[in-house]
C-alpha positions as CSV (number, residue, x, y, z in Angstrom):
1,X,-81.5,11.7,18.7
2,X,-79.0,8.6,20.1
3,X,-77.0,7.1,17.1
4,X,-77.3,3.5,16.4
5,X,-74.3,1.8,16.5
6,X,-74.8,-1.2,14.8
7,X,-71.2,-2.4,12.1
8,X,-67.6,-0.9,12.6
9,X,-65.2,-1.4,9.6
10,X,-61.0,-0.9,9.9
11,X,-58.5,-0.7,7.4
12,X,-54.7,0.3,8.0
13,X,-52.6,1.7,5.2
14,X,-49.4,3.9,6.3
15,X,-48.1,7.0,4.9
16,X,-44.9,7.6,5.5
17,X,-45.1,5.8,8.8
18,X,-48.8,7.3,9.6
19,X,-51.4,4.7,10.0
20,X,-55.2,5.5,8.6
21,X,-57.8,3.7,9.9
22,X,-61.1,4.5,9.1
23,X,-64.5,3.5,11.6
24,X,-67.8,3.6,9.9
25,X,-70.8,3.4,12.1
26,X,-74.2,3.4,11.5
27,X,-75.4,7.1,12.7
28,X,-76.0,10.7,12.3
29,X,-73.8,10.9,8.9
30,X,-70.7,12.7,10.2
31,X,-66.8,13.2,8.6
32,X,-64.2,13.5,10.9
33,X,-60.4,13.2,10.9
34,X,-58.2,12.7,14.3
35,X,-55.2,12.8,15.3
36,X,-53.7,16.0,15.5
37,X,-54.7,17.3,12.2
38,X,-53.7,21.1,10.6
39,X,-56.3,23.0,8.5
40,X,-54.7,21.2,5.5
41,X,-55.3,17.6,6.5
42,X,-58.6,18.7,7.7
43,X,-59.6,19.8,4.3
44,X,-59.1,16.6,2.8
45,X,-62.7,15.5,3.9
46,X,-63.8,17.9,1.6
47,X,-61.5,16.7,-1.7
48,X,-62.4,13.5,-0.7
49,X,-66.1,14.1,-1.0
50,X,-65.5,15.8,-4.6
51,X,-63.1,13.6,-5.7
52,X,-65.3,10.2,-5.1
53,X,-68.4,12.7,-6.1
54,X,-67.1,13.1,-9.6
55,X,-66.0,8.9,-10.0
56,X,-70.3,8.7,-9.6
57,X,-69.6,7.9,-5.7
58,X,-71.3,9.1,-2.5
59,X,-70.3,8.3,1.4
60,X,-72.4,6.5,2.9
61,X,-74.9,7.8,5.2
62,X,-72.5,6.8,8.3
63,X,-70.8,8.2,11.3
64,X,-67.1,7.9,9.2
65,X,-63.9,8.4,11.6
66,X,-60.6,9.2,10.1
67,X,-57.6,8.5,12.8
68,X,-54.2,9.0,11.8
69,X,-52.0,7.5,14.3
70,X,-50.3,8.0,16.4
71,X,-52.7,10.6,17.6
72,X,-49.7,12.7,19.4
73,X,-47.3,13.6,15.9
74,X,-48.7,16.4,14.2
75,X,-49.7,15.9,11.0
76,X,-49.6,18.5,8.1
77,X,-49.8,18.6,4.0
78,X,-51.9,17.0,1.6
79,X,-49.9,13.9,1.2
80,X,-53.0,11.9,3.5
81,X,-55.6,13.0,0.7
82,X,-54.8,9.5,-1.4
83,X,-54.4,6.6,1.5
84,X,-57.8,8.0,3.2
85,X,-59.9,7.4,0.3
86,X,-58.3,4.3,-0.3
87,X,-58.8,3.2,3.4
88,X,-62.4,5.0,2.5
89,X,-63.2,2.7,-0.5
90,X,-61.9,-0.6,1.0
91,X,-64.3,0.3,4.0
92,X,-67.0,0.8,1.4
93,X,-66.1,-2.5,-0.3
94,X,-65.5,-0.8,-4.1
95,X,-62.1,-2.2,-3.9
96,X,-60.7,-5.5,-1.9
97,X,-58.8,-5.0,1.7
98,X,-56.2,-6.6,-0.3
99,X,-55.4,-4.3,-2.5
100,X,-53.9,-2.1,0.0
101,X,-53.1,-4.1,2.7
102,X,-48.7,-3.9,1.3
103,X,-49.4,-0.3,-0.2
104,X,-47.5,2.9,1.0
105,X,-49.9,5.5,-0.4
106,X,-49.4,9.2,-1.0
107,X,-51.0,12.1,-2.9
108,X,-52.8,14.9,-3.1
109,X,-56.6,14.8,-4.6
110,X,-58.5,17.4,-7.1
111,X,-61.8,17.9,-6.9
112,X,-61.7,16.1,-10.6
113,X,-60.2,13.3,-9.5
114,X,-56.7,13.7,-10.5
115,X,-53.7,12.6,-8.3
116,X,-51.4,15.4,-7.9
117,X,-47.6,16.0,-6.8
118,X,-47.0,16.4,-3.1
119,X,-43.6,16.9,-1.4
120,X,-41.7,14.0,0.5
121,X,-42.1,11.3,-2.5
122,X,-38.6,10.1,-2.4
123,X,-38.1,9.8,1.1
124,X,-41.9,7.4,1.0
125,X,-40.5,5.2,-1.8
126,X,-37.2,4.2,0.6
127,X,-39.5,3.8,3.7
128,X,-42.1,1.6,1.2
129,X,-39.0,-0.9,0.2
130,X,-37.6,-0.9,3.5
131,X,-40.6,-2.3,4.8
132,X,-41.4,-4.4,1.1
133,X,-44.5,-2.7,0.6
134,X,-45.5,-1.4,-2.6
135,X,-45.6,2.7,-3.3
136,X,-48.5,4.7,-4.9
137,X,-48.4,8.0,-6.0
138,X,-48.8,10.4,-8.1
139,X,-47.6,10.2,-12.0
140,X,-45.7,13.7,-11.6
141,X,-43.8,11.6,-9.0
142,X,-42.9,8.4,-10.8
143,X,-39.3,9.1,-11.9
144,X,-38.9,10.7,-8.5
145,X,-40.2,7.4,-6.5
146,X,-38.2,5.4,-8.9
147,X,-34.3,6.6,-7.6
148,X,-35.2,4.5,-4.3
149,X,-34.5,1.3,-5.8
150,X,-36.2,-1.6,-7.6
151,X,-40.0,-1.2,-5.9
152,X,-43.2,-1.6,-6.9
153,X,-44.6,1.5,-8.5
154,X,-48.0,2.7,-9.3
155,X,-48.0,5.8,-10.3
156,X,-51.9,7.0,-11.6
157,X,-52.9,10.0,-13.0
158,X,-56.5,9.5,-11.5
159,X,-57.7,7.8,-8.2
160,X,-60.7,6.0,-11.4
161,X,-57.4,4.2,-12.5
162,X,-55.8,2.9,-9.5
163,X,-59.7,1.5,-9.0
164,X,-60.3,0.1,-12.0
165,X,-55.7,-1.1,-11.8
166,X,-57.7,-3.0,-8.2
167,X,-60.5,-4.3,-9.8
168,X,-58.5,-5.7,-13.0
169,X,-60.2,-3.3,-15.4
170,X,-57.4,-1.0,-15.9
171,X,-53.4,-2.2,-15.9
172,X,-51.1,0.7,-14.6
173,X,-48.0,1.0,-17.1
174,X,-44.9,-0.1,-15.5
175,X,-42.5,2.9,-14.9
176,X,-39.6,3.0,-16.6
177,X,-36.1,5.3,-16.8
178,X,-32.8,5.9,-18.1
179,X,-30.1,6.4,-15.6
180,X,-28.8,10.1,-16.1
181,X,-24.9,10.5,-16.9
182,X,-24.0,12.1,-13.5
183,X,-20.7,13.0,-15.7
184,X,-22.1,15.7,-17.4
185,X,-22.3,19.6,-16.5
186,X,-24.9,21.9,-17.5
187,X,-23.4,24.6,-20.1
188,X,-25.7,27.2,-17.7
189,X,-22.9,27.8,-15.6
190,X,-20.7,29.3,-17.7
191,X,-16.9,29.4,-18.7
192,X,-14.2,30.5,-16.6
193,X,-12.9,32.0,-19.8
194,X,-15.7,34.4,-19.7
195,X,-13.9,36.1,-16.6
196,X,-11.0,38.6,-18.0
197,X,-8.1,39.2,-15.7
198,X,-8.4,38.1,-11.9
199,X,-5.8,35.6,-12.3
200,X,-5.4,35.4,-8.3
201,X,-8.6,34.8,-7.6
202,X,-9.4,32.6,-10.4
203,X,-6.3,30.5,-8.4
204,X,-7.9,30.8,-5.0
205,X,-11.5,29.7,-6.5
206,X,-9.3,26.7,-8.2
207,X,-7.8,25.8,-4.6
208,X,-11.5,26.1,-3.0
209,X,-12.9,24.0,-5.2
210,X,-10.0,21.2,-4.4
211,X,-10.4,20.8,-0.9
212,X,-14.0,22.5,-0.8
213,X,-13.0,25.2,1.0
214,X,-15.0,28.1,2.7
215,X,-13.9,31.5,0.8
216,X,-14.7,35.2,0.8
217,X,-13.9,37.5,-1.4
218,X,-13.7,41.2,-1.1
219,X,-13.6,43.8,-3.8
220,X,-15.5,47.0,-5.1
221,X,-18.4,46.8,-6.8
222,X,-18.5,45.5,-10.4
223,X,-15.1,43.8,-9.8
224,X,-16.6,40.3,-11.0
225,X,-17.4,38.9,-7.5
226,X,-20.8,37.1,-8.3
227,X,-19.4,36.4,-11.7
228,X,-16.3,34.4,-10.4
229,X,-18.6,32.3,-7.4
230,X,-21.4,31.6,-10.4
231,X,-18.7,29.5,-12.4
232,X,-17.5,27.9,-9.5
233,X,-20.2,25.4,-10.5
234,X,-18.5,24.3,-13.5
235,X,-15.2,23.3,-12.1
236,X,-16.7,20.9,-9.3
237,X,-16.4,17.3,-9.7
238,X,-19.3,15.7,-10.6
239,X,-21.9,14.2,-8.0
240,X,-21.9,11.3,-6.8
241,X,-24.7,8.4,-6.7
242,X,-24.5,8.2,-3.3
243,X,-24.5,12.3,-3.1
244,X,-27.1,12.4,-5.4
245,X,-29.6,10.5,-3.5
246,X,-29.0,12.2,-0.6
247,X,-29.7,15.7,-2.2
248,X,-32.3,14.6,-3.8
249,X,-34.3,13.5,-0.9
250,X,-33.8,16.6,0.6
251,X,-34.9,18.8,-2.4
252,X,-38.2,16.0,-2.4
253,X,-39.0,16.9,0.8
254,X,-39.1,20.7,0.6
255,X,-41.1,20.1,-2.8
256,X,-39.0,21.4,-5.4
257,X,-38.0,18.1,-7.7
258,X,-37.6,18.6,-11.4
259,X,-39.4,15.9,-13.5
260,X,-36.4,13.3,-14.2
261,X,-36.5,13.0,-10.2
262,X,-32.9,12.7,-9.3
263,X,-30.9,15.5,-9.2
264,X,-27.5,15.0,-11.1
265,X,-26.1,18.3,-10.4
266,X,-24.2,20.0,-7.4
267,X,-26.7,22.4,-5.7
268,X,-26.0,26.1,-6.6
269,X,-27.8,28.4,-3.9
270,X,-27.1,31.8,-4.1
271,X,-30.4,33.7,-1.7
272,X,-30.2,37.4,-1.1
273,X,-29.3,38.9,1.6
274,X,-33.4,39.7,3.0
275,X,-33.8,36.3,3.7
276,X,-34.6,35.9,6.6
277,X,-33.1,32.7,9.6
278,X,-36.1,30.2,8.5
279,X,-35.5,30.8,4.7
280,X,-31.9,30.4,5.3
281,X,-32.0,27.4,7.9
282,X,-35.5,26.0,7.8
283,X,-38.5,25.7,10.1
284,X,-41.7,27.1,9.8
285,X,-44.5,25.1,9.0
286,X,-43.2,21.7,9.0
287,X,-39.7,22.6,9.7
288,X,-38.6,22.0,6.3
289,X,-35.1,22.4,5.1
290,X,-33.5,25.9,4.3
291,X,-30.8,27.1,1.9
292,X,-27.9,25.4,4.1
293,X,-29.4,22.1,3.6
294,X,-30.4,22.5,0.0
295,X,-27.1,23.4,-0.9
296,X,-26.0,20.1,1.1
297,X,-23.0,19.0,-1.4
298,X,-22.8,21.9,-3.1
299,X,-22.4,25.6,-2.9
300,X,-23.9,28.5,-0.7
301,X,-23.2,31.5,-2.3
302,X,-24.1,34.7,0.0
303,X,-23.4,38.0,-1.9
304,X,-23.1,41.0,0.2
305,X,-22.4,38.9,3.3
306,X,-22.5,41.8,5.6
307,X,-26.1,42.9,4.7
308,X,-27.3,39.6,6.0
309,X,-28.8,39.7,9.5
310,X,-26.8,39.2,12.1
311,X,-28.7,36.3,13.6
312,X,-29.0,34.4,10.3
313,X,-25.4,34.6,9.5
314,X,-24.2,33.2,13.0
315,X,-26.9,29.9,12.5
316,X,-24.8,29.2,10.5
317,X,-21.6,28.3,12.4
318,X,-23.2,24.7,13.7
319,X,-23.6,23.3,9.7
320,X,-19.9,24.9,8.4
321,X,-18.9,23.0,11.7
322,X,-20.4,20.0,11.6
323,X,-21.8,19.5,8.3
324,X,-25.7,19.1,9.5
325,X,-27.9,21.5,10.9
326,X,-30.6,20.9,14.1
327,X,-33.6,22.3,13.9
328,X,-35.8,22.6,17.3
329,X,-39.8,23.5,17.5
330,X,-41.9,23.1,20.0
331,X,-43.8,20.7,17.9
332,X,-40.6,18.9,16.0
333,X,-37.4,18.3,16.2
334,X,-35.5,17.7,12.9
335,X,-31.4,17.4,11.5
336,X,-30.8,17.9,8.0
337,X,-27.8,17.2,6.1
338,X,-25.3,20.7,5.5
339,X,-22.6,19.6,4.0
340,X,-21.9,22.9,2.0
341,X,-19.2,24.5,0.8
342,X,-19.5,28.6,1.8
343,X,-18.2,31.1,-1.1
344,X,-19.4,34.9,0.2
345,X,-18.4,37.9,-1.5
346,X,-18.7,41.6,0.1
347,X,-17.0,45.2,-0.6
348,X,-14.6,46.6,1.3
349,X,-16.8,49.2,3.2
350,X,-20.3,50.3,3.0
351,X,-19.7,52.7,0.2
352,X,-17.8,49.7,-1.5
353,X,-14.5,51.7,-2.5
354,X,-12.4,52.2,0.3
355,X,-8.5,52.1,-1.2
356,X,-10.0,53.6,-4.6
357,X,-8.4,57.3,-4.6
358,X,-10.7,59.4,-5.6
359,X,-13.8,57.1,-4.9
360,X,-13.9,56.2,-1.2
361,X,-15.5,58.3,1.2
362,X,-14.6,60.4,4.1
363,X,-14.7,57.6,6.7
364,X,-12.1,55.7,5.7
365,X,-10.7,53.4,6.8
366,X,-12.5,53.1,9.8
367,X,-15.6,52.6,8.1
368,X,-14.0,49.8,6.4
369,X,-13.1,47.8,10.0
370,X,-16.9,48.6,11.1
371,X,-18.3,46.9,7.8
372,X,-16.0,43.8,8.3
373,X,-17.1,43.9,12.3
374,X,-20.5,42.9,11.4
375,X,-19.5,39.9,11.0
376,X,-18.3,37.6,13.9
377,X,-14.7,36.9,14.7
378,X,-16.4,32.9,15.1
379,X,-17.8,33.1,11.5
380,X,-14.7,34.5,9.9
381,X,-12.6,31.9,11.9
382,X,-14.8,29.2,9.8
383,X,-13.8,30.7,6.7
384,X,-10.7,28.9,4.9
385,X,-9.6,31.8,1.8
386,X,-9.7,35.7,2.3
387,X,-9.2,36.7,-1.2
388,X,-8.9,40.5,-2.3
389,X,-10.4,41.0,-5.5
390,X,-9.0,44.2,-7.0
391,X,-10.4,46.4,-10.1
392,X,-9.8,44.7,-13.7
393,X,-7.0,46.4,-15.5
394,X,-7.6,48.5,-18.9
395,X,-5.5,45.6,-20.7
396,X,-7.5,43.0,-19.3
397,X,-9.8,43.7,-21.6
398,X,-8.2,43.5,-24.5
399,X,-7.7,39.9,-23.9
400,X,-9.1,37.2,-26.5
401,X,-11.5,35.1,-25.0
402,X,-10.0,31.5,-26.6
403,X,-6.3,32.6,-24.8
404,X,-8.1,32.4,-21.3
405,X,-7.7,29.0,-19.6
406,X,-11.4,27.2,-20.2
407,X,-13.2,25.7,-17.0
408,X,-12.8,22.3,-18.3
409,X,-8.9,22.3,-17.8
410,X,-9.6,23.7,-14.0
411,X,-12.0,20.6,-13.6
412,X,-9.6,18.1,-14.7
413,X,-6.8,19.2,-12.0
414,X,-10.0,19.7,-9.4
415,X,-11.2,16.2,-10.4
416,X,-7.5,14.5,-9.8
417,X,-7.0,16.2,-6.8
418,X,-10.5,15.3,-5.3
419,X,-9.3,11.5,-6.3
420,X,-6.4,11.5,-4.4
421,X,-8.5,12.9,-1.1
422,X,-11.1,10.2,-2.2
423,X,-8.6,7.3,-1.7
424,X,-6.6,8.6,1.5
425,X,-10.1,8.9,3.6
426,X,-11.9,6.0,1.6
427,X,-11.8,4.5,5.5
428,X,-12.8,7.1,7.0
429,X,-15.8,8.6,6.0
430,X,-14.7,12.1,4.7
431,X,-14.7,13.0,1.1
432,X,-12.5,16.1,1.5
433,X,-9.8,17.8,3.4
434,X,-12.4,20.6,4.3
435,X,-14.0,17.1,5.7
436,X,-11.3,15.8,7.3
437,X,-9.9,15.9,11.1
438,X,-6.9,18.4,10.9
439,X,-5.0,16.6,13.6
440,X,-5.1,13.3,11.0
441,X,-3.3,15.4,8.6
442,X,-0.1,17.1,10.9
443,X,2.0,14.1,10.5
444,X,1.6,15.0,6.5
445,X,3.4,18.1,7.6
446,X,7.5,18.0,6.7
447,X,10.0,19.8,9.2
448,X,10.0,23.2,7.3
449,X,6.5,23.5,7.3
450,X,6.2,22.4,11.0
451,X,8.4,25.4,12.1
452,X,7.0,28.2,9.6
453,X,3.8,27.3,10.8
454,X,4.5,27.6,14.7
455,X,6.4,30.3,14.2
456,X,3.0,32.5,12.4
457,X,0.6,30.8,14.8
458,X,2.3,32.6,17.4
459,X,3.0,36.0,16.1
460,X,-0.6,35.9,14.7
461,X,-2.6,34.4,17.9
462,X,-4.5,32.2,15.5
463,X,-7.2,30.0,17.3
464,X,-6.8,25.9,17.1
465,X,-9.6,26.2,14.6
466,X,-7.3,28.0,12.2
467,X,-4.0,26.4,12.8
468,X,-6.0,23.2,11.6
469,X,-7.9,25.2,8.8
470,X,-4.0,26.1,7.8
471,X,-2.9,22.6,7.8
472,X,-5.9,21.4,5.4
473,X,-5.9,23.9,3.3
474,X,-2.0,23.4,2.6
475,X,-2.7,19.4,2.2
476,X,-5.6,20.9,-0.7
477,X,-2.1,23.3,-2.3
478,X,-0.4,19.9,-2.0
479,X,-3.0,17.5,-3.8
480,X,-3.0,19.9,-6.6
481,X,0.3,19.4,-7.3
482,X,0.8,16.1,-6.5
483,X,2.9,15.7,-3.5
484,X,2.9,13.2,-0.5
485,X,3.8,15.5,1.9
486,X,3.1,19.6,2.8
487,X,6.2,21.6,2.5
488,X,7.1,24.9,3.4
489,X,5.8,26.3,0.4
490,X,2.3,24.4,0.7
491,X,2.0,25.9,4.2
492,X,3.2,29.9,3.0
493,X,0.7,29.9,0.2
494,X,-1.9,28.7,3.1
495,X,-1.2,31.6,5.5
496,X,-1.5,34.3,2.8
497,X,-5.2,33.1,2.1
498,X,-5.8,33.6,5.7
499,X,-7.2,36.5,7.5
500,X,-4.9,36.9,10.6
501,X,-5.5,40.3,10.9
């Protein structure tokens, strides 16, 4: 049997840069979507169909064509459910062209009807003001949507009340929130004053948090490793605006928002060591961000940094280097923001008590060097602050918890000394020395330093890497206390963080 072609209808509405258009001809009833679909996108014909089912409405008895252009960029999720049967109804003439000819238009559809979160929200709201259009999605989203600016919003809880929001029957409430105090830290960090004894490394975690410098710390077991890198949290500056948009977006397009939408905290990621390169880099379906990125501003904490695979740990030289990551597919071809600050923690040897007489096995201390070798010379050269962690002493713990120094005094010198990096790279782009181009910083170098650093460079073959590492991590020692220039002292205390060895 030939169809009859007899009326073709269009309507356009973008998602996130995808047009819909939608041809209805008179025909064998059909339902198809184009335009290099996954199984996802393809199953929105069928949420469609239940979703308009249970608002009392049928498709038409038409040949209906879905293409989501361009035809050559794959698309995937079930962010297109919402804009097709928009494009769908304005085809059908239940709602005016209109309605959605400004509309960016993203969502996922129940088979009740509902509009449900999808992914990527955040990211559609700053295309949809960019281009002055308008941004619907779904309620759960609102707040998120919201953090891109003075837009319009509509946000239903039902594709039935955006219709009846169209036709005049229904009026969407406005969306509404309170901007968050970015000041504040959650008290689910912790205290530094729950952490008895370790007064070196309590120093060097002080330092790193400064100049947001890469550290590793190595220790036997139950030493307080993971407990000293989980309240590193709490002696960070807080975010920025600025930062917290841009982590934000990145967290909106891996899917994992919170309901207030912005995210007013510095990431804490801490995955274990099975994870495997995606999970720590990002791909797969989608190429969607890994751990490095959603840490971006904040902290990647690897425990038992040898027991990660080889492969994953050395992706991760690019982001530590350049503060982004690449991620390359046959099918896409994506850079995320990295801009993390590393804190790893491993023992000694396999065994974890090598130097421990009476606890460390026959193999030492060679088994020792053959646990460090898993890791690269390249990665360890990226690495700022090699800080032994030794056993807590018996009269450690006799210490009263109000004598040890609280995280909120550590904050106060971190905070001054991120102020004065603030304000000497305010031009140029960095936020902190970690940031910052070491050859900008030798002329901050006085005489004394000059020569005790030449003189170790030398004796200790350090790479060019290092010798700058050296000189930023000394102008870090020298923020916190205050001084214009790096002296000899600044530039000692940096060596003896530094693996040379």
């Amino acid at each position: 049997m030939q169809a009859n072609i007899e009326t073709v209808s269009f309507i356009g509405i973008s998602a996130i840069g995808i047009d819909v258009q939608i041809q209805m001809l008179n025909g064998l009833p059909a339902f198809t979507i184009v335009g290099l679909p996954d199984k996802t996108v393809a199953e929105s014909r069928e949420r469609i169909r239940a979703c308009l089912f249970s608002m009392g409405i049928s498709l038409p008895a038409k040949r209906i064509t879905v293409n989501l252009a361009p035809a050559d960029v794959q698309k995937e999720g079930s962010h297109y459910d919402l804009p097709i049967a928009l494009a769908l109804l304005a085809a059908m003439e239940i709602i005016h062209r209109d309605d959605v000819a400004d509309i960016i238009a993203v969502g996922e559809l129940s088979l009740s009807g509902a509009v449900t979160r999808v992914p990527g929200v955040l990211p559609a709201a700053i295309y949809a003001k960019s281009k002055n259009k308008a941004i619907v999605c779904p309620e759960e989203c609102a707040q998120e949507a919201l953090w891109a600016g003075e837009n319009s919003i509509l946000a239903p809880k039902t594709l039935l009340s955006l219709v009846n929001h169209f036709k005049g029957e229904q009026i969407l409430p406005k969306i509404t929130t309170q901007p968050p105090d970015l000041s504040k830290h959650s008290s689910g960090f912790g205290c530094f004053s729950d952490i008895k004894g370790q007064l070196m490394a309590k120093r060097a975690m002080e330092i790193a948090a400064a100049g947001a410098h890469n550290m590793l710390m190595l220790g036997p077991p139950g030493v307080g490793k993971s407990l000293l890198a989980s309240r590193i949290p709490s002696i960070l500056p807080p975010i920025t605006p600025e930062e917290a948009l841009e982590v934000t977006m990145i967290h909106s397009i891996a899917g994992q928002i919170t309901k207030i939408g912005l995210i007013t905290e510095r990431p804490y990621r801490a995955p274990h060591h099975s994870s495997s390169l995606v999970a720590l880099v990002g791909g797969g379906s989608g190429a969607k961000p890994g751990e490095v990125s959603l840490a971006h501003r904040g902290i990647l904490f690897l425990d038992e940094l040898p027991e990660f695979s080889r492969q994953a740990l050395e992706s991760l030289r690019q982001p530590l280097e350049a503060g982004k990551i690449t991620i390359a597919r046959a099918d896409n071809h994506v850079t995320y923001p990295a801009r993390i600050q590393l804190i790893a923690a491993m023992n000694p040897c396999r065994c974890g008590y090598m130097g421990i007489s009476g606890k460390e096995c026959n193999l030492a201390p060679r088994c020792g060097s053959d646990y460090l070798r898993k890791i690269s010379g390249p990665m360890l050269d990226r690495i700022d602050i090699f800080i032994d962690v030794p056993d807590v002493k018996v009269s450690d713990f006799a210490q009263n918890k109000e004598d040890i120094e609280k995280s909120s005094f550590i904050k106060n010198r971190v905070i001054k000394a991120r102020k004065i990096q603030s304000e000497r790279y305010k031009n140029l782009g960095f936020a902190t020395n970690a940031e910052a181009n070491g050859h900008e910083l030798e002329h901050h170098l006085s005489k004394p330093a000059v020569e005790i650093l030449h003189k170790c460079i030398d004796l200790a073959k350090i790479s060019a890497r290092g010798y700058y590492r050296i000189i930023k991590l000394a102008r870090t020692l020298a923020d916190t206390e205050g001084s214009d220039s790096v002296g000899s002292d600044h530039v000692s205390e940096a060596l003896s963080y530094r693996r040379i060895t």
